[in-house]
LOVEX-281271 format. One record per residue: residue in one letter; x, z, y of N, C-alpha, C, O in turn; residue number from 0. Coordinates in nm, 3 decimals, padded with zeros to 5 digits. Atoms other than C-alpha are relative to their C-alpha. Example, Ala and Ser with C-alpha at 12.3 -4.5 7.8 and 13.67 -1.06 7.14 Angstrom:
BEGIN
{bake: A&n.x: 00.089&n.z: 00.000&n.y: -00.119&ca.x: 01.230&ca.z: 00.780&ca.y: -00.450&c.x: 00.090&c.z: 00.000&c.y: 00.120&o.x: 00.194&o.z: 00.066&o.y: 00.118&pagu: 0}
{bake: S&n.x: -00.082&n.z: -00.006&n.y: -00.119&ca.x: 01.367&ca.z: 00.714&ca.y: -00.106&c.x: -00.077&c.z: 00.073&c.y: 00.109&o.x: -00.026&o.z: 00.090&o.y: 00.220&pagu: 1}
end
This chain:
BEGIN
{bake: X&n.x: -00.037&n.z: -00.136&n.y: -00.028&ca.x: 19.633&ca.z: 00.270&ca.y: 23.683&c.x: -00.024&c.z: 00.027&c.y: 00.149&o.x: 00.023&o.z: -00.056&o.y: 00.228&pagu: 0}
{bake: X&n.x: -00.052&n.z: -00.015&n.y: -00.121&ca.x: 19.577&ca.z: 00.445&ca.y: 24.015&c.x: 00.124&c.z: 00.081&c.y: 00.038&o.x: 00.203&o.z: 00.164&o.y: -00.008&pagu: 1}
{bake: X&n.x: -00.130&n.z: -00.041&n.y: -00.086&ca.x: 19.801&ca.z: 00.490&ca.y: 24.264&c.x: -00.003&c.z: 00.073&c.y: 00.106&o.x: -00.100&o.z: 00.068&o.y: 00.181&pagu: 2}
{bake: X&n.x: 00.065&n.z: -00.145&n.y: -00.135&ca.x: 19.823&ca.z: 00.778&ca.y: 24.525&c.x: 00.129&c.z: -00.063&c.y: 00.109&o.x: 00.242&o.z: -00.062&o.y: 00.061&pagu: 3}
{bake: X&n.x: -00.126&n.z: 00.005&n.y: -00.082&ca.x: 20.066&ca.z: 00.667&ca.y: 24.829&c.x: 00.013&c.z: 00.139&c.y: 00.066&o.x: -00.079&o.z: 00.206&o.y: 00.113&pagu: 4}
{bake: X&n.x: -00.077&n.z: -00.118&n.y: -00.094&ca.x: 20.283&ca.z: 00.956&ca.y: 24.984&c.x: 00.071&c.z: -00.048&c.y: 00.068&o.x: 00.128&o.z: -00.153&o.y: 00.037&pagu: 5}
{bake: X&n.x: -00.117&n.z: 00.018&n.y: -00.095&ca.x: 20.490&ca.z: 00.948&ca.y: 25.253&c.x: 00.070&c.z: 00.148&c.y: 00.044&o.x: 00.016&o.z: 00.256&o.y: 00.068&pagu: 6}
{bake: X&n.x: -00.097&n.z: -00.085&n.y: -00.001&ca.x: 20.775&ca.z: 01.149&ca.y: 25.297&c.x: 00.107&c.z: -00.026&c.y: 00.117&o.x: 00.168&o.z: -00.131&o.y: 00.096&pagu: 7}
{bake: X&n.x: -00.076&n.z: -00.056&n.y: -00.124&ca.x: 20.992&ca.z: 01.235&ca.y: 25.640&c.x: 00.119&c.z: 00.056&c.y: -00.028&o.x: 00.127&o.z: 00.171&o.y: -00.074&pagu: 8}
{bake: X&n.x: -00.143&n.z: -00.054&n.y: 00.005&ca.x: 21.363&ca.z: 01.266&ca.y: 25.632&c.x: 00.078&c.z: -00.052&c.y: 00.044&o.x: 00.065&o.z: -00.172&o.y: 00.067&pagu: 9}
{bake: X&n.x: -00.096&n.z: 00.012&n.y: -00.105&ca.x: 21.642&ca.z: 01.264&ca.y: 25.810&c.x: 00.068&c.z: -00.150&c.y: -00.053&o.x: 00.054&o.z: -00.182&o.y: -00.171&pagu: 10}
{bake: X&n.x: -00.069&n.z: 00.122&n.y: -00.025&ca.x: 21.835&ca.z: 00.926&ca.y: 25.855&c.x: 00.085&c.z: -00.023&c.y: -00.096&o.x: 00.100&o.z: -00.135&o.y: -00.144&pagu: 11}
{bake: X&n.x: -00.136&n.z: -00.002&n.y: 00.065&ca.x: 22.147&ca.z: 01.053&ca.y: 25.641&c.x: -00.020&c.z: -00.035&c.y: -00.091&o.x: 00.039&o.z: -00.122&o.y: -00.154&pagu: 12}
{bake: X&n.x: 00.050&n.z: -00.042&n.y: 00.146&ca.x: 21.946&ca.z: 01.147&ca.y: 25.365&c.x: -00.042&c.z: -00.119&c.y: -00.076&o.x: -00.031&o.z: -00.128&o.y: -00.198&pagu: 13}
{bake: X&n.x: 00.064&n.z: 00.043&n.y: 00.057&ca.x: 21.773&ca.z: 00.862&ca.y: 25.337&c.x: 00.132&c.z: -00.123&c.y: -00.022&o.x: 00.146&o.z: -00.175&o.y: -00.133&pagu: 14}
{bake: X&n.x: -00.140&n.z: 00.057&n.y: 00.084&ca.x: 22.139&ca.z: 00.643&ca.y: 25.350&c.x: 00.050&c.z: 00.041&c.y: -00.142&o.x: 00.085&o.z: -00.021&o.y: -00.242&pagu: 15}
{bake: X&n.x: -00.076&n.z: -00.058&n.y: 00.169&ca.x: 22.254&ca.z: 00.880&ca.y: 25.075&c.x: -00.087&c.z: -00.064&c.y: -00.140&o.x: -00.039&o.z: -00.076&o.y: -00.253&pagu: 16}
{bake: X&n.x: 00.071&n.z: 00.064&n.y: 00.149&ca.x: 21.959&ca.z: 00.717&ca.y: 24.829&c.x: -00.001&c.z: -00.166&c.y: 00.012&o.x: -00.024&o.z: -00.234&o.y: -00.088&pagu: 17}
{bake: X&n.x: -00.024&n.z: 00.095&n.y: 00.013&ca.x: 22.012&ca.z: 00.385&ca.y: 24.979&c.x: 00.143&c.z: -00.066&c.y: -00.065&o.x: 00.151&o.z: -00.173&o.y: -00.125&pagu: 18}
{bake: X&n.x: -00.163&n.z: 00.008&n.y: 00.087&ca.x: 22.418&ca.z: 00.395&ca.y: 24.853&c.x: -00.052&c.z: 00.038&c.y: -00.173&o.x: -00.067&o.z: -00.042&o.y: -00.264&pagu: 19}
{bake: X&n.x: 00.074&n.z: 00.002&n.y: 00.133&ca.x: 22.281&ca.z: 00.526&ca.y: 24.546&c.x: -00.039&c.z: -00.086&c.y: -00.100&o.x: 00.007&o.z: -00.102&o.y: -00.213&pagu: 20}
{bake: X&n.x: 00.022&n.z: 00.118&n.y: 00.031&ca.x: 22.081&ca.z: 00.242&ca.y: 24.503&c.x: 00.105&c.z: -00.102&c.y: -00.031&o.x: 00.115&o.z: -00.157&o.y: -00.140&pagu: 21}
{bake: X&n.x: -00.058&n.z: 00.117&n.y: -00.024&ca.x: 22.292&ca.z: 00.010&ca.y: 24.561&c.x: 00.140&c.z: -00.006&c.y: -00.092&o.x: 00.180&o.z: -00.108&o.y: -00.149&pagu: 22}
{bake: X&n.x: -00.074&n.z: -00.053&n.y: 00.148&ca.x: 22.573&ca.z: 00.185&ca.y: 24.317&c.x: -00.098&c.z: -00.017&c.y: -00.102&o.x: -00.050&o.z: -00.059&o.y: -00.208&pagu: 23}
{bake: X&n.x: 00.081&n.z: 00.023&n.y: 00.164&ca.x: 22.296&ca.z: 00.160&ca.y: 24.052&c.x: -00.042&c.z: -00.170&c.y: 00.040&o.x: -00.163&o.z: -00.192&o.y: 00.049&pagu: 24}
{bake: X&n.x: 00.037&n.z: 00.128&n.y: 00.064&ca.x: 22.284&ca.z: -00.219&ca.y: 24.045&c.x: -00.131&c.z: -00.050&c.y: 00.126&o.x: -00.203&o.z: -00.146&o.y: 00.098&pagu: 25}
{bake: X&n.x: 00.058&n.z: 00.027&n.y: -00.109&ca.x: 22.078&ca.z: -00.224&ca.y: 24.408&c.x: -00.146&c.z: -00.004&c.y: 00.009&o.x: -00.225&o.z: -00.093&o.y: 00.042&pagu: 26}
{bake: X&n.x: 00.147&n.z: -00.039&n.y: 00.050&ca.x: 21.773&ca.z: -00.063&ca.y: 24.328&c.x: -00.002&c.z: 00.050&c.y: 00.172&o.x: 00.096&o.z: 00.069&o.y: 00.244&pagu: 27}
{bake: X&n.x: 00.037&n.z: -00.053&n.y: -00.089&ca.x: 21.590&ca.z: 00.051&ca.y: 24.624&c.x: 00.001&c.z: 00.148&c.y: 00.067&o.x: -00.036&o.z: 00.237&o.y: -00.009&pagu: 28}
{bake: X&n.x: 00.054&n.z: -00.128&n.y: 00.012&ca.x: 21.571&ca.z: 00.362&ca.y: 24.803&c.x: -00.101&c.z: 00.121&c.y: -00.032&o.x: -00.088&o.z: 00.241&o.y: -00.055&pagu: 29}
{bake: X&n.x: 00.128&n.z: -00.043&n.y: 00.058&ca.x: 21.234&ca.z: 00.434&ca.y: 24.723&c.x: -00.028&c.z: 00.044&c.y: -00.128&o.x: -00.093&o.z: 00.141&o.y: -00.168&pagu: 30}
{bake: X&n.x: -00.057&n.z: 00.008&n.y: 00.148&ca.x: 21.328&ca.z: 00.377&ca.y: 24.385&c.x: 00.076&c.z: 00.101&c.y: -00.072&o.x: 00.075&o.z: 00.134&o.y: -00.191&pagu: 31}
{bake: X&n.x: -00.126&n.z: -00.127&n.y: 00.093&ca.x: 21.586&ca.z: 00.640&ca.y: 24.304&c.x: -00.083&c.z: 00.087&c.y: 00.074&o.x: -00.150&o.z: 00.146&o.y: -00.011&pagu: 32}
{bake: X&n.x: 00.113&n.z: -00.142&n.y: 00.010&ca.x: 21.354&ca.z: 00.917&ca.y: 24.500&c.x: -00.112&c.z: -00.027&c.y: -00.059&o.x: -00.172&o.z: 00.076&o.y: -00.088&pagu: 33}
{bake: X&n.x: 00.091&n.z: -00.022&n.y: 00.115&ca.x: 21.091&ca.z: 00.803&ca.y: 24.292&c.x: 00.034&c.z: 00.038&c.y: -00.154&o.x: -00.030&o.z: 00.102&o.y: -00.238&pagu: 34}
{bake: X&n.x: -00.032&n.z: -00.038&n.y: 00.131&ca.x: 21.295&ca.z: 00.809&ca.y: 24.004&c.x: 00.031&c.z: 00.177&c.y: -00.030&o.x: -00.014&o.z: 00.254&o.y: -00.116&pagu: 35}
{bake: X&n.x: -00.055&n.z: -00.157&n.y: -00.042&ca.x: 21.474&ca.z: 01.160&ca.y: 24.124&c.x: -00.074&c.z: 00.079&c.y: 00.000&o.x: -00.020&o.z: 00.189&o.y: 00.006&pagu: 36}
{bake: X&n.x: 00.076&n.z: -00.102&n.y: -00.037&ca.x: 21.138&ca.z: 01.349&ca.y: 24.153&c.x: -00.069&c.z: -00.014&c.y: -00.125&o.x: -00.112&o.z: 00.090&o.y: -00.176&pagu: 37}
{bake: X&n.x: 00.080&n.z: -00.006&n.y: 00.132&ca.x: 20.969&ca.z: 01.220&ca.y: 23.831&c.x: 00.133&c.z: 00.076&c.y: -00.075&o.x: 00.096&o.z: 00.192&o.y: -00.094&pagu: 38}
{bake: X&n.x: -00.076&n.z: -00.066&n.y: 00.055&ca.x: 21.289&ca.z: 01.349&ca.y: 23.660&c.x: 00.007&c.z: 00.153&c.y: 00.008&o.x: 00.009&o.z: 00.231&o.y: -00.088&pagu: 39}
{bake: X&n.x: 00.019&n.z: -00.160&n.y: -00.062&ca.x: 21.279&ca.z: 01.684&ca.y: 23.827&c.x: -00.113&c.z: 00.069&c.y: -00.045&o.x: -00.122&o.z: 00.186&o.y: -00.083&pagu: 40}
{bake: X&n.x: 00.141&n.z: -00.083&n.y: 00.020&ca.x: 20.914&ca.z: 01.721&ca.y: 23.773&c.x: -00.032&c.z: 00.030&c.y: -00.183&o.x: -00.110&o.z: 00.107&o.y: -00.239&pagu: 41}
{bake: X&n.x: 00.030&n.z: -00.007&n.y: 00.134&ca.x: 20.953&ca.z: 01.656&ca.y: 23.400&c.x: 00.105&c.z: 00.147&c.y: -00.035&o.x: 00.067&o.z: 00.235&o.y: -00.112&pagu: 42}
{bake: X&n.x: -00.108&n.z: -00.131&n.y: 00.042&ca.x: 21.299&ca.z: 01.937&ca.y: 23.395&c.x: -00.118&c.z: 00.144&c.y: 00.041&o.x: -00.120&o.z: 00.235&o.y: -00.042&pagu: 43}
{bake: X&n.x: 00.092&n.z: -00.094&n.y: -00.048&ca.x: 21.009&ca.z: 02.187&ca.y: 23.593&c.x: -00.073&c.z: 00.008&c.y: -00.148&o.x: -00.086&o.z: 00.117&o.y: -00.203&pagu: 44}
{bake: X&n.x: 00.134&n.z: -00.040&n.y: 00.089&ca.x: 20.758&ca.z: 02.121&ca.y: 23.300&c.x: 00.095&c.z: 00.065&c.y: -00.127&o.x: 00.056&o.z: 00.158&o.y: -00.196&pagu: 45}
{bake: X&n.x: -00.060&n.z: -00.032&n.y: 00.132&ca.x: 21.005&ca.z: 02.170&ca.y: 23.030&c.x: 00.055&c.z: 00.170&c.y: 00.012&o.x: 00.032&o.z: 00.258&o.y: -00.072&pagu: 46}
{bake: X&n.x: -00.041&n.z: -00.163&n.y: -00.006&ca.x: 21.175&ca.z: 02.518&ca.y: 23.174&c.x: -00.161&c.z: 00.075&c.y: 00.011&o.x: -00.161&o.z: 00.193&o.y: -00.023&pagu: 47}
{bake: X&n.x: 00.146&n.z: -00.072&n.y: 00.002&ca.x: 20.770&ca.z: 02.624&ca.y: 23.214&c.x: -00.040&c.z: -00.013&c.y: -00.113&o.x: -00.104&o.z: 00.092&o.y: -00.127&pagu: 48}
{bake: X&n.x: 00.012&n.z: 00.007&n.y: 00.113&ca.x: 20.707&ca.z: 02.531&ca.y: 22.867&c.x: 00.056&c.z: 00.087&c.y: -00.061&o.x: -00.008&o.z: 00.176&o.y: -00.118&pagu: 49}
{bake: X&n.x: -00.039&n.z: -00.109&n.y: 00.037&ca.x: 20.997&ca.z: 02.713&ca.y: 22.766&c.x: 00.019&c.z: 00.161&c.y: 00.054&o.x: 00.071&o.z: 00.244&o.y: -00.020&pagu: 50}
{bake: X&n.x: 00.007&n.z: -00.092&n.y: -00.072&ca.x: 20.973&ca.z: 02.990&ca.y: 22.989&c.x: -00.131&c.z: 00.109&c.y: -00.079&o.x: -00.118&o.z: 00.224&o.y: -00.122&pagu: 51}
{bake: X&n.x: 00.083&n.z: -00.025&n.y: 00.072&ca.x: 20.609&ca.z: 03.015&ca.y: 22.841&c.x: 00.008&c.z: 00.038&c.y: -00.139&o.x: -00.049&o.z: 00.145&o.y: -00.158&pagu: 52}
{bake: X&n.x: -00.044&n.z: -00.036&n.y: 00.125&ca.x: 20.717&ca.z: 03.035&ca.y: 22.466&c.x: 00.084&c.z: 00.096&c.y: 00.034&o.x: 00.140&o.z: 00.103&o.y: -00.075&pagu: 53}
{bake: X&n.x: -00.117&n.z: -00.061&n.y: 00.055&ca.x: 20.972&ca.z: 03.274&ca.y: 22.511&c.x: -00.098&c.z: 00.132&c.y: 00.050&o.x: -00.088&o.z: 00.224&o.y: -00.031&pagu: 54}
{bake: X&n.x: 00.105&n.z: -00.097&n.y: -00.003&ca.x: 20.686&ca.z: 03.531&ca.y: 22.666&c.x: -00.099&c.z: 00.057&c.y: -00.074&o.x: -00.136&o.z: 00.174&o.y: -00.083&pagu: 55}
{bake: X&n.x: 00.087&n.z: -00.026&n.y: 00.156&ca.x: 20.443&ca.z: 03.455&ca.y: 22.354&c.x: 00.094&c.z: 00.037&c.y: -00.099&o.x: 00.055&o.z: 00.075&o.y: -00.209&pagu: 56}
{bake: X&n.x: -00.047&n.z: -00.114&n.y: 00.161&ca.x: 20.734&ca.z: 03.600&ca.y: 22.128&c.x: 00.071&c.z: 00.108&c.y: 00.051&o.x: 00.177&o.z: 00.138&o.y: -00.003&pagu: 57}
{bake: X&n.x: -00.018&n.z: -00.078&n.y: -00.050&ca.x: 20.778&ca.z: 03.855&ca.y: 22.332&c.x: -00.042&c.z: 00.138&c.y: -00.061&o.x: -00.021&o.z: 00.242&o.y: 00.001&pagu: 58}
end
């Protein structure tokens, strides 16, 4: 599979707040829970655009 690297810039706090996170989930990484946190998000985006879309075609 490829792989695209991003890098992402944020404040110090922020990035504590996903390292506690981690580390409450069984000491997963920070990287880890905003990777997980944004694939989740991006899938809730496709689903309200999906339905957003259907509810215009029975319009």
């Amino acid at each position: 599979m490829l792989m695209k690297e991003v890098t992402l810039e944020m404040p110090r706090y922020l990035y504590r707040f996903y390292q506690r996170i981690g580390q409450q989930a069984g000491g997963l990484a920070a990287e880890k829970v905003m990777s997980d946190a944004l694939l989740k998000l991006a899938g809730e985006l496709a689903l309200n655009a999906i339905d957003t879309q259907k509810k215009r075609m029975t319009e």
